[in-house]
C-alpha positions as CSV (number, residue, x, y, z in Angstrom):
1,X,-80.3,-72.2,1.4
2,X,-81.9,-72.0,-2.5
3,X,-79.0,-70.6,-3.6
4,X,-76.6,-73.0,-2.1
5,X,-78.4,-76.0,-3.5
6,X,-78.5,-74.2,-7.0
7,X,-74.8,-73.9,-6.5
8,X,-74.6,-77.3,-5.4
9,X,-76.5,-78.5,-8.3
10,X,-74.6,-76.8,-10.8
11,X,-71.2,-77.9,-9.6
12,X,-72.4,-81.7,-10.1
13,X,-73.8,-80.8,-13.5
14,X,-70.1,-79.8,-14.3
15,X,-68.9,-82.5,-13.0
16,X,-71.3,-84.8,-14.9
17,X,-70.4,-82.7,-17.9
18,X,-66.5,-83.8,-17.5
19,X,-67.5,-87.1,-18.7
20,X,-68.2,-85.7,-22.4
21,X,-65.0,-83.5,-22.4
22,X,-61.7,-83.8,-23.5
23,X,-59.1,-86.2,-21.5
24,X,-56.7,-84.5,-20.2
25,X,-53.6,-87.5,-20.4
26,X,-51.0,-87.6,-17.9
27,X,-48.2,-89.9,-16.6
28,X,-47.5,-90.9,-13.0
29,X,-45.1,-91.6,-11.0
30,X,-44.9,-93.7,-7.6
31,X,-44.2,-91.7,-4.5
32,X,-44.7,-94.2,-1.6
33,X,-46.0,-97.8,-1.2
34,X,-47.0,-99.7,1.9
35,X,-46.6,-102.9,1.2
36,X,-48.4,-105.6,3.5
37,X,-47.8,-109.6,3.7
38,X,-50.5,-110.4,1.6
39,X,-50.9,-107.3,-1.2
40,X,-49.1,-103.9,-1.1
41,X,-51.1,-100.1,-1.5
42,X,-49.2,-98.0,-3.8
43,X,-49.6,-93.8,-3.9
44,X,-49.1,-92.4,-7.8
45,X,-49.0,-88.8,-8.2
46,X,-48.8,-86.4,-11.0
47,X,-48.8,-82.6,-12.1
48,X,-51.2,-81.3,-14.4
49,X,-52.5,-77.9,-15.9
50,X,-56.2,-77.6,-15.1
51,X,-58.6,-75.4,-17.1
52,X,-61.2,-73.4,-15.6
53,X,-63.8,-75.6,-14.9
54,X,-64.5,-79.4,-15.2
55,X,-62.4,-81.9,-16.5
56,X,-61.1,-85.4,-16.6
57,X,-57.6,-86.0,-15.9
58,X,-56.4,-89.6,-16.9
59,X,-52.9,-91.1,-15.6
60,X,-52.0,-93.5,-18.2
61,X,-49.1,-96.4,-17.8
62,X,-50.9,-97.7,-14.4
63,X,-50.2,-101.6,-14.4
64,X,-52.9,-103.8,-14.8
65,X,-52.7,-105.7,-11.4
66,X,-55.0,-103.4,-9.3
67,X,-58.0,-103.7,-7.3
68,X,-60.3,-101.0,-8.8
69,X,-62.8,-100.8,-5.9
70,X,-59.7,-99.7,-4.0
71,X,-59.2,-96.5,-6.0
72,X,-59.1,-93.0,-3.9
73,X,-57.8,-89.5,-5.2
74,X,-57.0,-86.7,-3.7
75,X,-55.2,-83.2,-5.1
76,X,-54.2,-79.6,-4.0
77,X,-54.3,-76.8,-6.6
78,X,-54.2,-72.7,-5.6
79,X,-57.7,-72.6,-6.1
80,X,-60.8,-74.8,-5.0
81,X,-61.0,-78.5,-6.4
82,X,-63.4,-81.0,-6.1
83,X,-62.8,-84.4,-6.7
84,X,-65.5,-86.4,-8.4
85,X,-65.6,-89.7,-9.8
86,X,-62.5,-92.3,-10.2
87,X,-62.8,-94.7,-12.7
88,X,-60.3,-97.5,-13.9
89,X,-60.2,-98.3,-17.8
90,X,-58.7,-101.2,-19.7
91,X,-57.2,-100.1,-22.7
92,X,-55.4,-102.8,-25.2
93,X,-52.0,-102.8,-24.9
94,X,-49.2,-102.2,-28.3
95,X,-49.9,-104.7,-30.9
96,X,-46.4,-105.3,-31.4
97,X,-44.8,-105.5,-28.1
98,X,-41.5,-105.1,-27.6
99,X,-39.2,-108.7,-28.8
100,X,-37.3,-109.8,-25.3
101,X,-33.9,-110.4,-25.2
102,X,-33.5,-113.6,-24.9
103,X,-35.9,-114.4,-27.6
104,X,-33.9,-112.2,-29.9
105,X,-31.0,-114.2,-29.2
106,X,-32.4,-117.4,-29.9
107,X,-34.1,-116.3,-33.3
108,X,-29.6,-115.5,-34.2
109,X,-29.2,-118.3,-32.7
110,X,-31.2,-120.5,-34.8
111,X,-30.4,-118.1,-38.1
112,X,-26.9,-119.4,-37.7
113,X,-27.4,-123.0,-36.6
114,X,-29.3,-122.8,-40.1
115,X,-26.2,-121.5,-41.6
116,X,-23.8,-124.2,-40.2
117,X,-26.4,-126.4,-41.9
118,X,-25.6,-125.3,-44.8
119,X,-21.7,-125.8,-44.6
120,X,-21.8,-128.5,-43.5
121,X,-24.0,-130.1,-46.6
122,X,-21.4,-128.8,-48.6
123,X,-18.9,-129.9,-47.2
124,X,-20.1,-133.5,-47.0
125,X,-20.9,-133.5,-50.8
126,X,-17.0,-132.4,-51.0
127,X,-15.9,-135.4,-49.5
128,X,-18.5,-137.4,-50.9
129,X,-16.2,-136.1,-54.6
130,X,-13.0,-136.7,-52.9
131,X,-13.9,-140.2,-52.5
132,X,-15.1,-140.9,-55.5
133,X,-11.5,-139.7,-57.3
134,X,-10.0,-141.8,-54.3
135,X,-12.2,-144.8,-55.6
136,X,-10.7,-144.6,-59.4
137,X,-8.1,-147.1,-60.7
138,X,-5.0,-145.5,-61.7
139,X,-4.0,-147.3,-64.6
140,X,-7.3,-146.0,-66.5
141,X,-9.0,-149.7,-65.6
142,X,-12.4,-150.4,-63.3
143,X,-15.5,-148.3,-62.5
144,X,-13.6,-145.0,-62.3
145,X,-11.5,-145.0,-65.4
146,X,-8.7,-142.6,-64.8
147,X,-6.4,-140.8,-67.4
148,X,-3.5,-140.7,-64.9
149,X,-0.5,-141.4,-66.2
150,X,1.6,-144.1,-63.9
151,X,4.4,-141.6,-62.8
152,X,1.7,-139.0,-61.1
153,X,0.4,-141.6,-59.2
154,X,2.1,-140.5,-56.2
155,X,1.3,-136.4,-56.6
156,X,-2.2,-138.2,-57.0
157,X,-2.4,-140.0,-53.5
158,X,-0.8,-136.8,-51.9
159,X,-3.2,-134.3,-53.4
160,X,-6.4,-136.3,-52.7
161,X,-5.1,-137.7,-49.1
162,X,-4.1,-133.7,-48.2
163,X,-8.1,-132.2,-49.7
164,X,-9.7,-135.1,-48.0
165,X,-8.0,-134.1,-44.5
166,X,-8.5,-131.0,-44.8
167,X,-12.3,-131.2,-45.5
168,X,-12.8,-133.8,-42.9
169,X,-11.3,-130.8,-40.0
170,X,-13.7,-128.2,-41.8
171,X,-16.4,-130.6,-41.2
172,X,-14.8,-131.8,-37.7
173,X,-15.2,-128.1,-36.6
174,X,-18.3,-127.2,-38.3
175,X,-19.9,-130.1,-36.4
176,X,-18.7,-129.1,-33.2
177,X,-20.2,-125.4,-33.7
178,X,-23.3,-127.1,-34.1
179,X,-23.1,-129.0,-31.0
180,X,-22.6,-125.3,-29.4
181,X,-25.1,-123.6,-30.8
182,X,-27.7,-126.7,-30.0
183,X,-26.7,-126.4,-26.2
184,X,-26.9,-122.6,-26.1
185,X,-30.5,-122.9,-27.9
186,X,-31.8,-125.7,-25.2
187,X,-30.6,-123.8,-22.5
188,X,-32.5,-120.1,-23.5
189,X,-34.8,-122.3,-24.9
190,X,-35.3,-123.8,-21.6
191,X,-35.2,-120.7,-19.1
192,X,-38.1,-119.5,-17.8
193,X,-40.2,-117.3,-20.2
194,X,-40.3,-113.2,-19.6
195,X,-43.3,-112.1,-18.1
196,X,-46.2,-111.6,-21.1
197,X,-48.4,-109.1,-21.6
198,X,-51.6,-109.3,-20.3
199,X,-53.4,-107.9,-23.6
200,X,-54.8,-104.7,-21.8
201,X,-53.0,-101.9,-20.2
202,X,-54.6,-99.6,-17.2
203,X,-55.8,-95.9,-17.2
204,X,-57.8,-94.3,-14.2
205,X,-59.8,-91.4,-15.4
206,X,-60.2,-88.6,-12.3
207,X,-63.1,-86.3,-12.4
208,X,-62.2,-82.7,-11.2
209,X,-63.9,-79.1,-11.4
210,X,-61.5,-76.8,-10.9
211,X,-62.5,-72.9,-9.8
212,X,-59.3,-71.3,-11.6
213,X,-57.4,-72.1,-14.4
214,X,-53.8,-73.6,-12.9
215,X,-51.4,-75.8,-11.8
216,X,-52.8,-78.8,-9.6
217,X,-51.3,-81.7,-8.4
218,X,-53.5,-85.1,-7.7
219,X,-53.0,-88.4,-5.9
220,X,-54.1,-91.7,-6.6
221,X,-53.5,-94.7,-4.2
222,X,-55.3,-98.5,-5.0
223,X,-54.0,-101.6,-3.7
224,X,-52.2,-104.7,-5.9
225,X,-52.3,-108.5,-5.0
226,X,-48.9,-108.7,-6.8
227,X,-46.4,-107.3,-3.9
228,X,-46.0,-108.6,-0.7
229,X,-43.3,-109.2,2.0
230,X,-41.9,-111.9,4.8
231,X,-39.7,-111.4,7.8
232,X,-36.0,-112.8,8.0
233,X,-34.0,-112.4,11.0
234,X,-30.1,-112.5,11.4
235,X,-29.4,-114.1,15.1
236,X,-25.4,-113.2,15.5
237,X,-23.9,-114.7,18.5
238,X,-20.7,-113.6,20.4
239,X,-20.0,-116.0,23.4
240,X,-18.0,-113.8,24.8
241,X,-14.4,-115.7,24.9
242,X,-12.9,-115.4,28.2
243,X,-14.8,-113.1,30.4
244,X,-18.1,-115.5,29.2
245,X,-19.9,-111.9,28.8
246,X,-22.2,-113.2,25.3
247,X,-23.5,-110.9,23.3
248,X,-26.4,-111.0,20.2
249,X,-26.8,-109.2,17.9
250,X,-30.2,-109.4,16.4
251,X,-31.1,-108.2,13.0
252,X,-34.8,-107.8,11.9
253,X,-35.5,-107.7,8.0
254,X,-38.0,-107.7,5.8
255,X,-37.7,-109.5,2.3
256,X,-39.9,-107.3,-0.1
257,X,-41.2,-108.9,-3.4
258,X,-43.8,-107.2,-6.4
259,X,-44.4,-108.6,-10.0
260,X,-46.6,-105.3,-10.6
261,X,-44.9,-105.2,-14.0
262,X,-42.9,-102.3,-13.4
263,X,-39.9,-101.1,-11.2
264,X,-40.7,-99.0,-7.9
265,X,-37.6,-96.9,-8.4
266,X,-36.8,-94.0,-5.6
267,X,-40.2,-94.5,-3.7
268,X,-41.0,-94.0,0.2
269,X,-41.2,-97.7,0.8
270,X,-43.1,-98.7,4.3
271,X,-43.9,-102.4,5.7
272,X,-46.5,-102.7,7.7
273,X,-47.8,-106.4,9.5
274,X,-51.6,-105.6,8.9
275,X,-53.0,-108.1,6.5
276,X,-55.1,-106.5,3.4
277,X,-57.0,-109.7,2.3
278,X,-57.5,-111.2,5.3
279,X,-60.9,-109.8,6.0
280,X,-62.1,-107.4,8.7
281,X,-64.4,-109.3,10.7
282,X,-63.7,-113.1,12.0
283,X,-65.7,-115.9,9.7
284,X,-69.9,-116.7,10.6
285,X,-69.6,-119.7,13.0
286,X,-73.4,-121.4,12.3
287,X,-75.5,-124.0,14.4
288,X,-73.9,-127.6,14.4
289,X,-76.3,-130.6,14.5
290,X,-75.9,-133.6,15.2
291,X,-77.8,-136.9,14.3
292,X,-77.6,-140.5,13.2
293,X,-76.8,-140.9,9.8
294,X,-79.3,-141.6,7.6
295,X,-79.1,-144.5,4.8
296,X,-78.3,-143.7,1.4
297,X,-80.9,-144.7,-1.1
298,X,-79.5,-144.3,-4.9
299,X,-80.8,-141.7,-6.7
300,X,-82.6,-141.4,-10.1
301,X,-80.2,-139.6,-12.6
302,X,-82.1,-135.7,-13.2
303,X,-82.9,-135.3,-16.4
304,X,-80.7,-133.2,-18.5
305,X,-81.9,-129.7,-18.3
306,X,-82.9,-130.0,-15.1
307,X,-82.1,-127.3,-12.0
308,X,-80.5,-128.6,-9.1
309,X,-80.6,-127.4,-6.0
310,X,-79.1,-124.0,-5.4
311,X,-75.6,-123.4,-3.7
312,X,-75.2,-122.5,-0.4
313,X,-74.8,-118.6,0.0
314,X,-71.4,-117.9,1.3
315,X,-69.9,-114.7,2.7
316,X,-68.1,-112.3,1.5
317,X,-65.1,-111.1,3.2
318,X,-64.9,-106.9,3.6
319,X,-61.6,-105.7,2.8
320,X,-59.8,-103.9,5.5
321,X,-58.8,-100.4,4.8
322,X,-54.6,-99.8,3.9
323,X,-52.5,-97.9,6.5
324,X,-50.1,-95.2,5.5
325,X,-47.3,-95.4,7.5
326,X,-46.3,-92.0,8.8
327,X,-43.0,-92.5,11.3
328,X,-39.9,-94.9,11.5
329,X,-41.5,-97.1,13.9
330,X,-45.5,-96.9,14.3
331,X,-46.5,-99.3,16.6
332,X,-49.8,-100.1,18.3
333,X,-51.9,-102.7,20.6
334,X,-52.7,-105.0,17.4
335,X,-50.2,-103.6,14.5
336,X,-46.8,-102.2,13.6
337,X,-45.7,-99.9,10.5
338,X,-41.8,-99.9,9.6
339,X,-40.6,-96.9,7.0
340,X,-38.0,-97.6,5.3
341,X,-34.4,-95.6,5.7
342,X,-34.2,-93.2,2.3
343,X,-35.4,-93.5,-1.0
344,X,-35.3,-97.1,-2.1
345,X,-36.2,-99.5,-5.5
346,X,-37.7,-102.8,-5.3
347,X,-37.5,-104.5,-9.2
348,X,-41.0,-105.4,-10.4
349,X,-39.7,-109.0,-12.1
350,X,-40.6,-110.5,-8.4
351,X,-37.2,-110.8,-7.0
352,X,-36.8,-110.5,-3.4
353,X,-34.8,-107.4,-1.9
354,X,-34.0,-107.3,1.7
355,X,-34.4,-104.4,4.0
356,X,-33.2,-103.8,8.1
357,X,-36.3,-102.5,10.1
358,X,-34.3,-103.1,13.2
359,X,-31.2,-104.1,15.2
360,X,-30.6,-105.2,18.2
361,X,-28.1,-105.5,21.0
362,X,-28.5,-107.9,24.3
363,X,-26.9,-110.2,26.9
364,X,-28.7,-112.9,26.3
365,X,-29.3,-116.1,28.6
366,X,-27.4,-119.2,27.8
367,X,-28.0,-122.7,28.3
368,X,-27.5,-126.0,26.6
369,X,-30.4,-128.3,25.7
370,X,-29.8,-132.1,24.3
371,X,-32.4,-134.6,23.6
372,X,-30.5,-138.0,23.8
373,X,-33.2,-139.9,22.7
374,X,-32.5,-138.3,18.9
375,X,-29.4,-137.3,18.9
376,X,-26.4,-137.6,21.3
377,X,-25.4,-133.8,21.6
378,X,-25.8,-131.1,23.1
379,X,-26.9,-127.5,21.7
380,X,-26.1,-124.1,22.6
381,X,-29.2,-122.1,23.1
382,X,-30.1,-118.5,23.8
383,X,-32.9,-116.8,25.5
384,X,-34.7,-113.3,24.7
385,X,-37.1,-111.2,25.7
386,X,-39.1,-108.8,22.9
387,X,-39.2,-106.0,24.4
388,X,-40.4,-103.8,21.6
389,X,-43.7,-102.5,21.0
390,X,-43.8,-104.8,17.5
391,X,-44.2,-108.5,17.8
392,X,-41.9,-110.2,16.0
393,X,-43.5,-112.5,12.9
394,X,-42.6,-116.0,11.9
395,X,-39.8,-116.1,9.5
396,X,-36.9,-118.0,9.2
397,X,-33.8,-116.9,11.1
398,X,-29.8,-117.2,9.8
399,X,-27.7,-117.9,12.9
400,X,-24.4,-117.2,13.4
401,X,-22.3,-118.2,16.2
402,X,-18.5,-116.2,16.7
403,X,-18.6,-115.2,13.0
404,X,-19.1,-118.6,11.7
405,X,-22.7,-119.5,9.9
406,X,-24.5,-122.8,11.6
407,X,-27.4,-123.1,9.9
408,X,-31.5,-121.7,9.3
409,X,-34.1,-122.2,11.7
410,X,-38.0,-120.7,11.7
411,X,-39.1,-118.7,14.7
412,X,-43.0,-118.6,15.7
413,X,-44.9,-115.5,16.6
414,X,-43.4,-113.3,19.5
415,X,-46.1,-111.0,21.3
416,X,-44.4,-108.2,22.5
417,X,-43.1,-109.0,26.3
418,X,-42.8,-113.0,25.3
419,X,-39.7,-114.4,25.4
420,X,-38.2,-116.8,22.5
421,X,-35.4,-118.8,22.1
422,X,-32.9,-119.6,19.6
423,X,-30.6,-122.8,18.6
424,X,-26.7,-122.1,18.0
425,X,-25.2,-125.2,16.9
426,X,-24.2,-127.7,18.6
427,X,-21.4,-127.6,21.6
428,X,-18.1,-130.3,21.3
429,X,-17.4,-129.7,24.6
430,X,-20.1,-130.8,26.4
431,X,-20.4,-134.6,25.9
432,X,-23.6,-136.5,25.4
433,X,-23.9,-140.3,25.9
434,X,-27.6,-142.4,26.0
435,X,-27.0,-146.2,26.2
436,X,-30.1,-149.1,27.3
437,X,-29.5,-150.2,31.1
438,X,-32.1,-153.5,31.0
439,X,-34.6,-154.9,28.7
440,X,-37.1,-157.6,30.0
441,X,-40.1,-158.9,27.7
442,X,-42.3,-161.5,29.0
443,X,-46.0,-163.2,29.1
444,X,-47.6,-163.4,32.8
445,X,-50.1,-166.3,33.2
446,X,-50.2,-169.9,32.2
447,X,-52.4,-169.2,29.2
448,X,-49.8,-165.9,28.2
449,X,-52.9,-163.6,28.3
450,X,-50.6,-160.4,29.5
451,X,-47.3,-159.1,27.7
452,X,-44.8,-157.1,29.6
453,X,-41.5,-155.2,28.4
454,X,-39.6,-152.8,30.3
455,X,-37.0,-150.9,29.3
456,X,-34.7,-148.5,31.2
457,X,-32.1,-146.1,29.7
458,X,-28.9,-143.9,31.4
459,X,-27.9,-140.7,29.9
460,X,-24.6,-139.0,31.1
461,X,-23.9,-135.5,30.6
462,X,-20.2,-134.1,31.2
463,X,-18.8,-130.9,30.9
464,X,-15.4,-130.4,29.2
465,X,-15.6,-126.6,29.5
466,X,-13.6,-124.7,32.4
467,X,-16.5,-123.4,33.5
468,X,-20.2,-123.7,34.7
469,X,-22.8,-124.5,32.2
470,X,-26.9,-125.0,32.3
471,X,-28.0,-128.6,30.8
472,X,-31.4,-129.4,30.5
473,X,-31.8,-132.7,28.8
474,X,-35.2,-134.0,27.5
475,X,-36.4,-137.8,26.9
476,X,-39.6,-139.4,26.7
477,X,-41.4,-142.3,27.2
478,X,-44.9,-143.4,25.4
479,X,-47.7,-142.8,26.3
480,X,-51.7,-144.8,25.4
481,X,-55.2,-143.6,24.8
482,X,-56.5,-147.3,25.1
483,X,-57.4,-148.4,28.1
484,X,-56.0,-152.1,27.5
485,X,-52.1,-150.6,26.6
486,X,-50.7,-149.1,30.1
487,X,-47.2,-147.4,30.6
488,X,-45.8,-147.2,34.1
489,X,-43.0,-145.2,35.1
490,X,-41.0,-147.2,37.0
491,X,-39.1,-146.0,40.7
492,X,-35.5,-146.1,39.2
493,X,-36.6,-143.0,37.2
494,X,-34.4,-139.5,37.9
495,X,-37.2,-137.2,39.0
496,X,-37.7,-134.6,36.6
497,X,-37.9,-131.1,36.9
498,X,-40.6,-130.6,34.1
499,X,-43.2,-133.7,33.7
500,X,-44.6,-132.5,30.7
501,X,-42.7,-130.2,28.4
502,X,-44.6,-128.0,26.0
503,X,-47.9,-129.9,27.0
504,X,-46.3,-133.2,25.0
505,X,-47.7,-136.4,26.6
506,X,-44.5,-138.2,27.8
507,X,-42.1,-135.8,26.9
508,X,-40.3,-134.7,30.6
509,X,-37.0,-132.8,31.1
510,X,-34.3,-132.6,33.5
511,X,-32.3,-129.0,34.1
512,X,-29.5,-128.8,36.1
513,X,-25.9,-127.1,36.6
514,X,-22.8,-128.7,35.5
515,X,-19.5,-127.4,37.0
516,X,-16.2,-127.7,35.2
517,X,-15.6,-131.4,34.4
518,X,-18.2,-132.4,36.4
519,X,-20.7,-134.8,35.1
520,X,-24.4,-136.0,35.6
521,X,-26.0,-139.2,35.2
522,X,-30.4,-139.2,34.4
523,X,-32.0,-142.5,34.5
524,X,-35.3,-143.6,32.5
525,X,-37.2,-146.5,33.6
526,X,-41.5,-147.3,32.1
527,X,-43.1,-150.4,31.9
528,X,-45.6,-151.4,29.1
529,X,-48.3,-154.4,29.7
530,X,-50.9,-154.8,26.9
531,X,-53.1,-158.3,25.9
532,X,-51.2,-161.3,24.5
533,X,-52.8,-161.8,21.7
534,X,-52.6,-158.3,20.2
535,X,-49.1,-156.5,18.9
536,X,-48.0,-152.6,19.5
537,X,-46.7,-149.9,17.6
538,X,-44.7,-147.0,18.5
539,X,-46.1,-144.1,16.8
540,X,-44.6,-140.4,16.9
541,X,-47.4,-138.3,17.3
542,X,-46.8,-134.0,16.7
């Protein structure tokens, strides 16, 4: 036991000792990221020549946009290694960075705008002389007393008439390269700016003691706030033409993004739905009282210098630990992992790049849903199920309906088992009509202390299509939270088959079937009574 703790000891003394050695300097390169909605945890590894021994290996080039409590290393050499400390250094970055592009074309821009400048002074001083001769009398009499003798008048005229044009399309054409070079300057001029240095680059120094001299080979993973990634869906519709068999085709993506500061270029690239900065344990609910208020006396102003009272201690959230993901498709009770087919690149200037996880094929359920109220027309919608072991993340959704693009719509969060369903433009064959039956106001009493007004609407569906279709159609009437406002839904109202839809106060809905050309009429009748003294609003409420 002695022995081992001497041995123990000595190792750490070696390690220690790394500290006052030479850095060994080596560059990385990215082998695999996870990247999760909120931040992304990148794995760097290099290979290295180790001496017998300890010493500290440093990976230079590692952008500055990392968590350094998030560090880990690991390695593999022939021999034993022990990893010891992992440190993260800040060292300043070139003091002469390299010029961007486009701010090497504005400085030639601008050196040749200066140039035109130039021409065209002179050439304005050139007319300026051609005018002057032009302003000379002839004969030898006036302010510009000309030696000219009376039969060269004409060769005169030509000779300054012919320099004066000329000049004035030099100058013509110099001013109009001006007035190109001015808009290609306020456009660069006006682009976004390249991303700057920060002033510091990183380096992570790794600790090792090595038993034999060799090659070794070490990993370092940390996580970065500047990557993340969204889900997009493609939603591709085939109705199915004449045997009415539809089919959809739905496509699950996910748009990756990183401003790290440089490219991820042939990595193992994995997406997984875990959040990194959201915290591992749900937020401290405290006590709640509750009281009278209490008046507010002013207060005397506290001298300067003062203390005042101390904040209010807050919590800190704990970081939950990155996943490497490890198949195609690793999916549990409360997370799902998604590798990435092949090698792949992801630019580090923070442009998205899309990715497939998944694609599906189904018969999905049909129907058509039309909310007259709104809008007089019906939509084509489609039911289905998630049945995979991921749940399926908001995002927005492209549909497509028979090859032809309809439009964008946003899709909530679908446990596995749920159901969900999708919009698909409207249907021209299915036609939608909501017109006011009956209108009566009036004021009850001889004093007019009660107000009435009911209303009552008809909405006809009919089917143009030579075959069966599902409708449902959904209306509403208002509803009160004060006691002195009623609404009474009158007898002449079609029973509905859903009184409240989605838990919406008022909002009801009719579903029925609608054979070839057949048609359907739904009747809406309520009845509002409220004090005659007072007015009403309609508010829409979410």
């Amino acid at each position: 036991m002695r022995i081992a703790i001497l041995l123990a000891l000595a190792a750490l003394a070696q390690l220690w000792g790394a500290a006052l050695a030479k850095d060994i300097e080596t560059k990385s390169a990215i082998v695999g990221v996870v990247v999760h909605p909120d931040a992304a945890t990148v794995t760097r590894e290099a290979a290295v020549d180790l001496p017998q021994g300890a010493s500290t290996v440093v990976f230079t080039g590692v952008p500055f946009p990392l968590a350094p409590e998030s560090l880990r290393a690991s390695g593999e050499a022939h021999g034993a290694l022990t990893i010891g400390a992992v440190e993260a250094r800040a060292t300043p970055a070139d003091s002469k960075p390299a010029e961007s592009p486009v701010a090497a074309r504005l400085k030639e821009l601008r050196a040749q705008r200066a140039e035109v400048d130039v021409t065209l002074e002179a050439l304005k001083a050139k007319l300026a002389m051609i005018a002057s001769y032009a302003h000379a009398s002839p004969s030898g009499e006036g302010e510009g007393k000309s030696t000219v003798a009376v039969g060269d008048w004409s060769a005169a005229f030509d000779t300054i008439g012919a320099a004066h044009a000329k000049t004035g399309e030099e100058v013509r054409l110099a001013t109009a390269k001006a007035r190109e070079l001015d808009d290609e300057i306020a456009s660069l001029a006006g682009a976004p700016a390249p991303a700057r240095q920060s002033g510091v680059n990183r380096s992570v120094a790794i600790v090792v003691l090595a038993e034999a001299a060799g090659p070794a080979k070490l990993t370092l993973t940390y996580q970065t706030d500047a990557a993340r990634w969204a889900t997009a869906y493609d939603a591709n519709l085939d109705t199915g033409g004449k045997d009415r068999r539809p089919k959809l085709e739905f496509v699950r993506r996910a748009l990756v993004s990183q401003r790290t500061g440089e490219d991820w270029n042939n990595i193992a690239l994995s997406v997984s739905t875990i959040g990194a900065r959201r915290g591992a344990s749900a937020p401290n609910v405290l006590p709640q009282l509750v009281s009278f208020p209490v008046p507010v006396t002013p207060k005397r102003a506290v001298p300067a210098g003062a203390a005042g009272p101390a904040p209010a201690p807050t919590d800190a959230l704990k970081l939950q630990p990155a996943r490497e993901a490890v198949a195609e498709v690793e999916a549990s009770a409360f997370a799902a992992s998604y590798a990435i087919a092949g090698p792949v690149s992801v630019p580090g200037d923070g442009s998205e790049k899309s990715f497939a996880l998944a694609v599906r094929y189904m018969e999905p359920q049909l129907s058509l849903r039309t909310a007259p109220a709104l809008q007089p027309a019906a939509y084509l919608e489609a039911r289905l199920v998630n049945d995979d072991e991921a749940p399926l993340l908001p995002g927005a959704v492209a549909v497509k309906r028979d090859g032809v693009f309809v439009g964008r719509t946003r899709m909530a969060l679908v446990a596995p088992g749920d159901d969900a369903e999708f919009g698909f433009g409207a249907d021209d064959r299915v036609k939608v009509t909501r017109v006011p039956v009956k209108r009566r106001e009036k004021d009850s009493g001889w004093f007019g202390q009660t107000r009435t007004d009911s209303r009552e609407f008809k909405t006809s569906v009919k089917n143009l299509h030579d075959f069966p279709v599902s409708v449902t159609v959904v209306d509403r009437i208002p509803y009160s939270e004060n006691a002195a406002i009623t609404v009474e839904t009158l007898p002449q109202t079609t029973t509905p088959t859903e009184k409240q839809v989605d838990d919406k106060r008022g909002v009801m809905a009719w579903s029925f079937e609608l054979g070839p050309g057949e048609a359907k009429d739904i009747h809406l009748a309520y009845r509002l009574k409220w004090p005659a003294d007072r007015e009403i609003e309609f508010i829409t409420t979410p």
